[in-house]
C-alpha positions in Angstrom: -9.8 -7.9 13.5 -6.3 -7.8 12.8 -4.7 -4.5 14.1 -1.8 -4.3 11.3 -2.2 -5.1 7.8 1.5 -5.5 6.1 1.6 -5.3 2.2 5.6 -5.7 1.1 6.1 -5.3 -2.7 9.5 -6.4 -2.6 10.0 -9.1 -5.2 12.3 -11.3 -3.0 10.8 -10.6 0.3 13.0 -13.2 2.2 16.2 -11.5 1.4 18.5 -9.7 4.1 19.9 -7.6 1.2 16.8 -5.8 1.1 16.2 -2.0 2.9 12.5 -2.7 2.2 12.9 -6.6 4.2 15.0 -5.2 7.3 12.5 -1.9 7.6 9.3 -4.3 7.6 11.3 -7.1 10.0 12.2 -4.6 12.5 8.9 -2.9 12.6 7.8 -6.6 13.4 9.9 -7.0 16.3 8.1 -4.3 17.6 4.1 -4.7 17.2 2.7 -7.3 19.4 3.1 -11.2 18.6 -0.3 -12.1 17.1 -1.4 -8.7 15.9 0.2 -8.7 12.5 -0.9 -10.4 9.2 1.9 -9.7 6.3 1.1 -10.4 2.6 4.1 -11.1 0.3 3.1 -9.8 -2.9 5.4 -11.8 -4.7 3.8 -15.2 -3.8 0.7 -13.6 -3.9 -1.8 -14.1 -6.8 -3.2 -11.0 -7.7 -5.8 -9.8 -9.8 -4.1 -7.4 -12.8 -6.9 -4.2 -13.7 -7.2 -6.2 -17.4 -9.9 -6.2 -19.8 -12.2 -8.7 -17.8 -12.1 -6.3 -14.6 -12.4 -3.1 -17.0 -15.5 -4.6 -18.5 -17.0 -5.9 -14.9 -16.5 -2.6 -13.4 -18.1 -0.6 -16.7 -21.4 -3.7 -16.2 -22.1 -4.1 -12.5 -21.0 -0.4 -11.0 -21.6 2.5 -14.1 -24.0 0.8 -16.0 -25.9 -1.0 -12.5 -25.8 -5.1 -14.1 -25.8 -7.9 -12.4 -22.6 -9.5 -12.7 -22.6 -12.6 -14.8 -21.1 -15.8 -12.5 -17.5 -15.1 -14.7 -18.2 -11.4 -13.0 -19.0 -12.4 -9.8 -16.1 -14.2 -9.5 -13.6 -11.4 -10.2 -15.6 -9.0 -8.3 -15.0 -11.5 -4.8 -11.5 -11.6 -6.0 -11.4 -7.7 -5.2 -13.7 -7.6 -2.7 -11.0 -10.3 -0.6 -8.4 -7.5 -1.1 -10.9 -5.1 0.0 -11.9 -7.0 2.9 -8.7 -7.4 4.0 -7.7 -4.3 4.2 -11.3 -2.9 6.2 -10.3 -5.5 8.9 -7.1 -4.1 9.6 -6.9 -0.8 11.7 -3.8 0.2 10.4 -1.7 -0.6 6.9 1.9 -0.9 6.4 3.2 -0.6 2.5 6.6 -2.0 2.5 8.4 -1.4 -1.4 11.4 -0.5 -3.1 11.7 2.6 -5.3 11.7 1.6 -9.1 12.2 4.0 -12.0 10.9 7.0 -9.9 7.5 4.8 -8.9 6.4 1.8 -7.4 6.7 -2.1 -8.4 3.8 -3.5 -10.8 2.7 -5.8 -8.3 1.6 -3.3 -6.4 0.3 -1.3 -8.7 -1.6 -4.6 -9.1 -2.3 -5.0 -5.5 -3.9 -1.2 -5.3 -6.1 -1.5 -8.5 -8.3 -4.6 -6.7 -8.4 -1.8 -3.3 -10.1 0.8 -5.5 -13.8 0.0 -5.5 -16.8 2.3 -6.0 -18.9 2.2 -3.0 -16.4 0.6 -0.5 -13.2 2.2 0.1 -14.6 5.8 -1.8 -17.6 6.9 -3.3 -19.2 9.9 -5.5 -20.7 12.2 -4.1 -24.0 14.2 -5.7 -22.0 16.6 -6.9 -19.8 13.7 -8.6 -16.9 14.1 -6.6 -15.2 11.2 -4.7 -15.3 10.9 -1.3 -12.7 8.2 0.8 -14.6 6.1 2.8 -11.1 4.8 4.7 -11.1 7.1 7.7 -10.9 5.1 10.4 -7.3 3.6 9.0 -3.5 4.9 9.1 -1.2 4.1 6.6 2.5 3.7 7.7 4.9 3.8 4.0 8.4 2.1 4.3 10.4 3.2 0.9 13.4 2.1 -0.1 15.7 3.9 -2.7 19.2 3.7 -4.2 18.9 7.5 -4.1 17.8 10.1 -1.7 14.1 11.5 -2.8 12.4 12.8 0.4 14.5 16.0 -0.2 16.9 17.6 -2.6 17.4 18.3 -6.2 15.7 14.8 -6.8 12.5 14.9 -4.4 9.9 15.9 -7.8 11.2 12.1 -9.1 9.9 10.6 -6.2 6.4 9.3 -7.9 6.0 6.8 -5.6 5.2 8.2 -2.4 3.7 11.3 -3.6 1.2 8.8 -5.8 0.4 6.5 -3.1 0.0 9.6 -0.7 -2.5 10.8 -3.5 -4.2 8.0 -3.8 -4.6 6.3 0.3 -4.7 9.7 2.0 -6.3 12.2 -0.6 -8.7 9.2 -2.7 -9.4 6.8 -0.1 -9.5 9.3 2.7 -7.2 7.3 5.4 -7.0 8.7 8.2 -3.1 9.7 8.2 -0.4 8.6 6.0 3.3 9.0 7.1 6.4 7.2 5.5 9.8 6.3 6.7 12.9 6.3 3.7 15.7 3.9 3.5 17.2 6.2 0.7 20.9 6.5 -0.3 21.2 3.0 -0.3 23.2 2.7 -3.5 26.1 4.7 -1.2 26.4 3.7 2.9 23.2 0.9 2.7 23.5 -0.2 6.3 23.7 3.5 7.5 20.3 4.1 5.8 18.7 1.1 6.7 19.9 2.7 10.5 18.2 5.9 10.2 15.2 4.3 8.8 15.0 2.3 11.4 15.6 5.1 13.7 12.5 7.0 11.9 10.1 4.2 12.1 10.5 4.1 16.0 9.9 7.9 15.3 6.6 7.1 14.4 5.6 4.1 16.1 3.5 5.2 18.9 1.9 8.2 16.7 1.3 5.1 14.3 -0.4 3.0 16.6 -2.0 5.0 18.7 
């Protein structure tokens, strides 16, 4: 089992111009050498929520079909993703602020995490329950503006949606974030306090 699961949306993750690069390399330098798997989205293949997985979800999980082999095949797709993320004890999302929400990728990547019956579920009552409880979510945002607080915090639909969706959908266990925000003014100073915050929350992280 890996212990952290690292998911950066930025879409040049090897630059060391990025807030969202530095906060994810010096969380690195402090989780143990071997325990961390990281997935750039950008050179990752992912599977888009298109009208071949709309259709597969409507046949196999509301309407109870087997999958045709074209099916089965894009439900393994999401079930890696799925797997992936059940393996890990704890997930870091690593992303730059865009327009007020989060990149498309992943917006991509979350779409293939969302699966009836394995990371939530409906109750009788036909209410979903998370089935992710025994997972923390660290998120590391990055913004050209300062969000977490302020006349601006309600345009900050990124963290409040993946809040929504991880902690109040899926049901993980905890969800904190870290912000590199005001980075359009003094960037190295708020990649600093960043970093500052994520050593904040490190032990309570991974604990």
């Amino acid at each position: 089992m890996t212990d952290t699961l690292i998911i950066n949306a930025h879409p040049n993750p090897h630059s060391s111009m990025s807030a969202t690069n530095r906060m994810v390399a010096h969380l690195l330098a402090k989780l143990p050498a071997g325990s961390v798997q990281t997935v750039n989205l950008a050179e990752t293949d992912i599977q888009p929520l298109d009208k071949a997985a709309v259709e597969m979800f409507i046949t196999t999980v509301f309407q109870g079909q087997q999958p045709n082999a074209e099916q089965a095949a894009l439900l393994a797709r999401l079930m890696s993703v799925v797997e992936q993320v059940k393996s890990a004890r704890r997930l870091v999302i690593a992303y730059p602020m865009y327009n007020f929400g989060i990149p498309a990728r992943l917006k991509d990547w979350l779409d293939n995490l969302v699966v009836p019956g394995e990371t939530f579920r409906y109750g009788e009552d036909g209410a979903p329950q998370g089935l992710m409880g025994g997972h923390k979510v660290l998120l590391l945002q990055a913004s050209g503006s300062v969000y977490s607080a302020g006349p601006m915090a309600q345009m900050d639909f990124a963290s409040s949606y993946l809040k929504t969706l991880l902690g109040g959908f899926l049901g993980f266990a905890s969800v904190d974030t870290v912000y590199a925000e005001g980075t359009a003014g003094d960037w190295e100073a708020a990649v600093q306090r960043a970093c500052i915050d994520i050593d904040a929350v490190y032990d309570r992280f991974t604990a």
